[in-house]
C-alpha positions in Angstrom: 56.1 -6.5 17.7 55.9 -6.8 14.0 55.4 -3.1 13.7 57.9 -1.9 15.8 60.8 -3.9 13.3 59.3 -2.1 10.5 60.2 1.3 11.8 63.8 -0.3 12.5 66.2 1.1 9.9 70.2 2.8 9.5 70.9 5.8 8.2 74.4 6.9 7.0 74.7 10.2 7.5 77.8 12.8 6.7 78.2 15.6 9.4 81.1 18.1 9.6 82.6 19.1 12.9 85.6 21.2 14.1 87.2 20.0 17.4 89.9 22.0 19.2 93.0 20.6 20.4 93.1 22.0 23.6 97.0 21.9 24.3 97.0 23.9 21.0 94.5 26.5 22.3 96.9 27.0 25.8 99.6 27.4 23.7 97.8 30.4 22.0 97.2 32.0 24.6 100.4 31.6 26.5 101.8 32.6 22.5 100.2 36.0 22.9 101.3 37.0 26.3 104.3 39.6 26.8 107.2 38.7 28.6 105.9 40.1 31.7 103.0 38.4 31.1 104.3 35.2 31.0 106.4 35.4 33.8 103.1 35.5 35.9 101.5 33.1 34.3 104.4 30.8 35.7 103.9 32.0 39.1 100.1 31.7 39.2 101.4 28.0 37.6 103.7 27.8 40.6 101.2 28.7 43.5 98.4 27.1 41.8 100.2 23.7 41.5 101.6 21.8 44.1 103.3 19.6 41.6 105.0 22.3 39.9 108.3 23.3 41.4 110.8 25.9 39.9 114.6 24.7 39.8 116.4 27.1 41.7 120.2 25.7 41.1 120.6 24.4 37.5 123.6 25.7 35.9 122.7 24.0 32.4 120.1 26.4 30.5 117.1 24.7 28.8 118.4 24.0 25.0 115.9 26.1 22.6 118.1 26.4 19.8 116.8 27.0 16.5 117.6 25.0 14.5 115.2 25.7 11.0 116.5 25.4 7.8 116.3 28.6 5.6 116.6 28.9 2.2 119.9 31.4 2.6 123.3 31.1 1.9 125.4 28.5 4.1 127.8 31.9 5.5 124.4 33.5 6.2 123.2 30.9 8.6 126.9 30.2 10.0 126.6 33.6 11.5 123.3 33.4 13.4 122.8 32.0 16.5 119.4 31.4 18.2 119.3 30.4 22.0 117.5 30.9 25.4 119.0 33.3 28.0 117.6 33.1 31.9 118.6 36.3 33.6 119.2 36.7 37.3 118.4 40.0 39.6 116.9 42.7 37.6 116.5 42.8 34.3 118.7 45.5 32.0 116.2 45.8 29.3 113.2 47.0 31.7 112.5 50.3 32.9 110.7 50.8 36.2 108.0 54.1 36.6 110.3 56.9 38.6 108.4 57.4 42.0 107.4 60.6 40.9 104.3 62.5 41.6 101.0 61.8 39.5 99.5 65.0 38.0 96.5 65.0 40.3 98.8 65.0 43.3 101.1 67.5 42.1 98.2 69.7 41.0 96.6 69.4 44.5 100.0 70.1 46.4 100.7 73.2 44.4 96.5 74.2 45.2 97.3 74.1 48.7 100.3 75.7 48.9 99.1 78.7 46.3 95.4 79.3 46.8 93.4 79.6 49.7 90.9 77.2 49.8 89.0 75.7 52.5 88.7 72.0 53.4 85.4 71.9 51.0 86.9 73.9 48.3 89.6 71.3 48.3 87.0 68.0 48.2 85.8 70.6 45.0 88.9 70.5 43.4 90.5 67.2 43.8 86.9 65.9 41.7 87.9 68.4 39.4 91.8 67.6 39.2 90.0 63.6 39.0 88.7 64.8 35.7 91.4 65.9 33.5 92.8 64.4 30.7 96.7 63.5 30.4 97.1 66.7 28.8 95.4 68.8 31.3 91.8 69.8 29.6 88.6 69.0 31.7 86.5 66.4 30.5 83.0 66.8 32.5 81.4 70.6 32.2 80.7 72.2 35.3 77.2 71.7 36.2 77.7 67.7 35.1 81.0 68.1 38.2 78.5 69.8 40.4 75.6 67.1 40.1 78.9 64.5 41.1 80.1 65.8 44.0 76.3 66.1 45.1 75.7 62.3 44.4 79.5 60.8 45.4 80.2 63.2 48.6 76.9 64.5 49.1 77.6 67.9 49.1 74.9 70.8 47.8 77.5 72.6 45.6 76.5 75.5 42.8 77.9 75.5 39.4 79.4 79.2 41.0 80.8 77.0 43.4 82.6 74.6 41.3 83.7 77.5 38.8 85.1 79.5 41.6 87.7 75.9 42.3 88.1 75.6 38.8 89.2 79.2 38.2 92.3 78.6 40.5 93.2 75.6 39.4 93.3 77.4 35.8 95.3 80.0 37.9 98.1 77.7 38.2 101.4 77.1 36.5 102.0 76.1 33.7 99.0 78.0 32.0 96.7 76.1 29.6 95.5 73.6 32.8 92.0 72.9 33.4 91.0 74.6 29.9 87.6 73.1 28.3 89.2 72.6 25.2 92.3 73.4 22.7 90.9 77.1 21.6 90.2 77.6 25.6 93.8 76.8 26.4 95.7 78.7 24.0 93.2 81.9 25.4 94.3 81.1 28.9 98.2 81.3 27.8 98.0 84.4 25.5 96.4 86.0 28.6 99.6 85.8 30.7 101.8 87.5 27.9 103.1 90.6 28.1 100.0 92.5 26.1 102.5 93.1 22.5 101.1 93.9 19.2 101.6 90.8 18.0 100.0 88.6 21.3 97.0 91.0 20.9 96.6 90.2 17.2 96.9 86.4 18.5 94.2 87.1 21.0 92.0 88.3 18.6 92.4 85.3 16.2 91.9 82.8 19.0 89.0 84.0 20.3 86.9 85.5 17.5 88.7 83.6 14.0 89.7 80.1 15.1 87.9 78.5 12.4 89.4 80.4 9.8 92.8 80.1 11.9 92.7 76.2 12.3 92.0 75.8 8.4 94.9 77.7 7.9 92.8 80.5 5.7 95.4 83.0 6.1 94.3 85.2 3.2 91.1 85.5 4.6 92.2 85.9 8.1 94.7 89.0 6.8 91.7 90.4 4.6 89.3 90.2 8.1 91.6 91.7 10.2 93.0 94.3 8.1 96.4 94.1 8.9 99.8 93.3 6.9 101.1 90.3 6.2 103.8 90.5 8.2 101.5 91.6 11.6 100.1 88.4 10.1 103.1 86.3 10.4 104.1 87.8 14.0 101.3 87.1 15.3 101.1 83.4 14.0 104.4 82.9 15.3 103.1 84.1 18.8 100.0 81.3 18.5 102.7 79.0 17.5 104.7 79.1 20.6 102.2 78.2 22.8 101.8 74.6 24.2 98.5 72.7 23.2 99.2 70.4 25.9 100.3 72.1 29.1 99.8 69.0 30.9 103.1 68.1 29.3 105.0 70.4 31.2 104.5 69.1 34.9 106.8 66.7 36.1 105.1 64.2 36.6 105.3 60.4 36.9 105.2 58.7 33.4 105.4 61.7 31.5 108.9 60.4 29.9 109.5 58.8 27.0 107.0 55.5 26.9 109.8 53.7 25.7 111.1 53.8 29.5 108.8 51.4 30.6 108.7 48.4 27.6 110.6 45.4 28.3 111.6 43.4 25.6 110.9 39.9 24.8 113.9 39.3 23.3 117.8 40.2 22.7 119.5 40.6 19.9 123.1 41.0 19.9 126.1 41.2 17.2 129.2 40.4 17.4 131.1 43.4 15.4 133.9 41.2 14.6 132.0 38.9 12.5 128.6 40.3 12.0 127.2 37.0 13.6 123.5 37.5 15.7 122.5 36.2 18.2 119.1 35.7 19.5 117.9 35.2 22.9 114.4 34.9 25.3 114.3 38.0 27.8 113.3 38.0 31.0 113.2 35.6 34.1 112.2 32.2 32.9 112.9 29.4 35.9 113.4 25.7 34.9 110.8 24.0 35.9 110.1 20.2 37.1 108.0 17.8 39.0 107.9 18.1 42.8 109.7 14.7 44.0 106.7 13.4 45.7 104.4 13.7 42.8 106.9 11.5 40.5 105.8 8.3 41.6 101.9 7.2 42.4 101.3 6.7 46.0 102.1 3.4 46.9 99.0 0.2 46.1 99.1 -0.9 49.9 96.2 -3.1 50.5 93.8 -0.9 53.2 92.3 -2.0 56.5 89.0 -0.3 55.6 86.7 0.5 52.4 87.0 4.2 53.6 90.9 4.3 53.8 90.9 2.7 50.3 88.6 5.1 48.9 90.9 8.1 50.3 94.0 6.1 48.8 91.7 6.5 45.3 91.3 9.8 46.0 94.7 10.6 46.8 96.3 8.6 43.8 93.9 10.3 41.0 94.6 13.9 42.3 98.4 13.0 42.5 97.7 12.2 38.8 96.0 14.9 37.4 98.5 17.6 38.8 101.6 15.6 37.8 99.9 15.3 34.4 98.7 19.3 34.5 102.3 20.0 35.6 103.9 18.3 32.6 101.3 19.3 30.2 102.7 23.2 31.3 106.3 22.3 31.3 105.6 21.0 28.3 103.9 24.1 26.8 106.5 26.7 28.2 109.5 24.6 26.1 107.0 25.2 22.8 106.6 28.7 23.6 110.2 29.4 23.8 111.2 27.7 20.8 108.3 28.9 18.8 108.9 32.4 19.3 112.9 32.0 19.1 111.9 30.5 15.4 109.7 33.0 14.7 112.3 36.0 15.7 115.1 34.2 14.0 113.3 34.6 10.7 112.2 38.1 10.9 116.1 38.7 11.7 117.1 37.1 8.7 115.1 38.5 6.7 116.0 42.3 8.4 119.5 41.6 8.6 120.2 44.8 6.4 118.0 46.5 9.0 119.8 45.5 12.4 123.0 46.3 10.9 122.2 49.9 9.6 119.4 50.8 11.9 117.7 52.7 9.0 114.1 51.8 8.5 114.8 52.5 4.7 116.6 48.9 4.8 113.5 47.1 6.4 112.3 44.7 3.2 109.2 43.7 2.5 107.5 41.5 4.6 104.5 39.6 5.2 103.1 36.5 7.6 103.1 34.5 4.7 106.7 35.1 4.5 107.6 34.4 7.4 105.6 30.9 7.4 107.1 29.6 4.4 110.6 30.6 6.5 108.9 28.1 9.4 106.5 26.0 8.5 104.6 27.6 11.1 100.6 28.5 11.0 100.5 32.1 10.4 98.0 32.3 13.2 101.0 31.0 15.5 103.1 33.5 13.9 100.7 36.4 14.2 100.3 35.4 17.9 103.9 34.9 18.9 104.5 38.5 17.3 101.7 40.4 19.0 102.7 42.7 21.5 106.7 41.6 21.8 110.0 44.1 21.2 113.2 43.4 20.8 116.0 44.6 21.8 118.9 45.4 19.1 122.1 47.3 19.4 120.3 50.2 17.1 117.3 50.7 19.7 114.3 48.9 20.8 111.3 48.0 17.6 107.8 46.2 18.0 107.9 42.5 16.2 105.2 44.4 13.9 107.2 47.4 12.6 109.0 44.8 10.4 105.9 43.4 8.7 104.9 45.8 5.9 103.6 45.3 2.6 104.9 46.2 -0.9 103.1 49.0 -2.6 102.4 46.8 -5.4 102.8 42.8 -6.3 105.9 43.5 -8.6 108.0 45.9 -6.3 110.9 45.2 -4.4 110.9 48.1 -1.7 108.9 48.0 1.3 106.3 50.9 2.5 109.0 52.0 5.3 111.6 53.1 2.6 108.5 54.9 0.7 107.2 56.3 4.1 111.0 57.7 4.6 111.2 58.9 1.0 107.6 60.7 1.3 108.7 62.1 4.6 111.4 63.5 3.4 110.3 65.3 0.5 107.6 67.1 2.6 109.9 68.1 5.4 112.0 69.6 2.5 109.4 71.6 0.3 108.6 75.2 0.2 106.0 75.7 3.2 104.6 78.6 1.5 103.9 76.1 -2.0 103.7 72.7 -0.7 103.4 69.8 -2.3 100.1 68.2 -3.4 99.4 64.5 -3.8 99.9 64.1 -7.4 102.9 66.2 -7.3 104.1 64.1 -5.0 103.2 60.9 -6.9 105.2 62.3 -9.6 108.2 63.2 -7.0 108.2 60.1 -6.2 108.0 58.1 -9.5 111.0 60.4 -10.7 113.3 58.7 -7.7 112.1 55.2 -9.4 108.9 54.7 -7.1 105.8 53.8 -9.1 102.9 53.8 -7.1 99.4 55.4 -7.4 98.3 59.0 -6.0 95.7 57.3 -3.7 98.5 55.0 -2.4 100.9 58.4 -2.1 97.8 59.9 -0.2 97.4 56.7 2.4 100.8 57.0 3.5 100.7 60.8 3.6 98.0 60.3 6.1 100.3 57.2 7.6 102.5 59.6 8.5 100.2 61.9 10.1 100.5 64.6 7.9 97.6 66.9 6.4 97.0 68.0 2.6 98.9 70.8 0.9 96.4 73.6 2.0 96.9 72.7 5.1 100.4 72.4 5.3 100.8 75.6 4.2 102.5 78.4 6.1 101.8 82.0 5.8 
């Protein structure tokens, strides 16, 4: 007994531990979603929940006005408004796919109407027309399609067999569809020209001097050929007009503008009279409430029986837990909608210049940081809220993100759009045959009163999507 007291003893001991706040993690993730998102969330919430219910005839608006204090002007903030908008029917700002044919269907409709294949020659092509790309090149060889169709359909197919399908499909309109790759595609639209000069020189190029083609080498490719410069530049011209993605050219479902199908998560509107903003939620966000039966606990009646009292138990702690899950979701979607009404009221103020011109020249500088000293929010919360989300001004519709740039340097006052715009510019306005190189450019650039280094002037070249001087150079 003696012994075992001896080994009695306390310890103090100093442990660190992070614990999540689990309301905080929901509101993350319902933070990140899109509007779209969202408004499934609230119907899985809906059908999930029994003590959930939407309010289907409430004429006063949940109140998310903004009301943060920012270090502007007092006529600044007079003019902006913040507030929630619930929209009935369909929603303005979204754009619905067109019922238009996919590319595989219209490909295989214009198969059987043009070629004359058989029931297995069809099975053939719709595993080829499964494996194109959205701008029309194949992405499996042959033999690989061949040793597929023998595994999925089980059919004993030769690679002559797939390659006699595949030949008219590459038959069909517009040409360049089904090619194996860019070099193959412009071949298979030079080959349907009217046999000039100038497409023959192209041919000849494509086929036997893309390399020297595609590095724009046009010295070299005039010296090889042996031909003028001008039978140079006629038949560069020809190569030129062809279309590197013929896939492009079907009318097809989707193949408009991507913008068609974004729907913003907020609305911006001015009032021209007065320059004042207003912001406001998109989409179709019901109230919601408790279900009237789940407001009170069930009543405490005393029970004939130990089993009926148990069910009564039973019953009251699952009333409990979904009244108490239902509030705890009512709760979050009121934090959503004024967090991200916060968050979009600053970056507003801050790009007032921006939604009044509509010139990304006047977008400012712009960091998280920035906009969580504007807050007080984490800018966790704030990179969150902003993920994924639009809005929709009176100048066009712009990602939460395109407004978030950094300055070139610590001391400059212009952000990398209105360098980006400057740098575009001067390269859509030098002499093609000389362009511009880097450092020239630097210097271009530090003349207008941008000071920033070559490498910098080179990352944002490359920002814009837009090669080195040798190969922006035209013959």
């Amino acid at each position: 007994m003696n012994k075992v007291k001896e080994n009695l003893r306390q310890e103090l001991t100093q442990r660190l531990a992070q614990r999540l706040n689990l309301q905080s993690v929901a509101l993350g993730r319902i933070l990140e979603m899109t509007t779209p998102e969202f408004e499934d969330e609230i119907r899985r919430e809906l059908d999930d929940n029994p003590a959930l219910e939407a309010v289907d005839d409430t004429p006063d608006e949940p109140d998310y006005t903004d009301n943060s204090t920012i270090d502007d002007d007092a006529d600044s903030r007079d003019d902006f408004r913040s507030e929630s908008r619930r929209s009935s029917g369909a929603d303005p700002t979204s754009w619905a796919a067109d019922d238009g044919d996919s590319m595989i269907e219209l490909i295989l409709r214009r198969l059987a109407g043009e070629a004359e294949l058989s029931a297995d020659q069809m099975r053939i092509a719709a595993h080829i027309v499964g494996n194109l790309d959205s701008n029309g090149y194949l992405t499996r060889s042959v033999d690989a399609i061949a040793d597929d169709l023998a595994v999925t359909e089980g059919m004993d197919v030769t690679r002559a067999d797939v390659m006699q399908v595949l030949d008219a499909v590459r038959a069909l309109e517009p040409a360049g569809i089904g090619a194996f790759d860019l070099r193959d595609c412009l071949l298979l639209q030079l080959d349907r020209r009217e046999p000039t000069v100038a497409v023959i020189t192209a041919r000849e190029i494509v086929a036997n001097y893309f390399d020297l083609f595609s590095k724009m080498h046009y010295e070299r490719l005039q010296g090889t050929l042996d031909i003028s410069r001008e039978a140079l530049a006629d038949a560069l011209d020809v190569i030129k007009s062809l279309n590197p993605k013929p896939a492009s050219a079907l009318d097809i479902a989707g193949s408009d503008d991507r913008a068609r199908h974004v729907v913003p998560d907020f609305i911006l509107e001015c009032d021209d009279d007065s320059d004042r903003f207003t912001v406001t939620l998109a989409g179709r966000i019901p109230d919601l409430s408790i279900e009237e039966s789940f407001v009170n606990d069930p009543s405490e009646e005393t029970a004939a029986s130990e089993a009926l009292r148990q069910r009564r138990a039973q019953t009251q702690a699952f009333v409990r837990r979904k009244r108490d899950d239902a509030v705890n979701f009512i709760n979050l979607v009121e934090l959503r909608g004024l967090t991200l009404l916060t968050v979009a009221r600053a970056i507003v103020q801050r790009q007032r210049q921006f939604f009044l011109t509509g010139d990304k020249a006047d977008i400012r500088p712009m960091i998280l940081k920035d906009i969580a000293a504007d807050t007080g929010l984490d800018m966790s919360v704030i990179s969150r809220a902003t993920a994924g989300k639009y809005i929709s001004a009176p100048n066009g519709i712009y990602p939460l993100k395109l407004f978030f740039n950094e300055r070139p340097s610590d001391d400059a006052d212009v952000s990398s759009h209105e360098i980006l715009d400057a740098l575009s510019k001067m390269i859509e306005a030098e002499d093609k045959r000389s362009p511009l190189s880097d450092r020239e450019l630097t210097d271009a650039l530090a003349a207008r009163g941008y000071d920033i280094a070559r490498r910098t002037v080179a990352k944002y070249r490359e920002r814009l999507g837009l090669p080195v001087a040798r190969l922006r150079k035209q013959f």
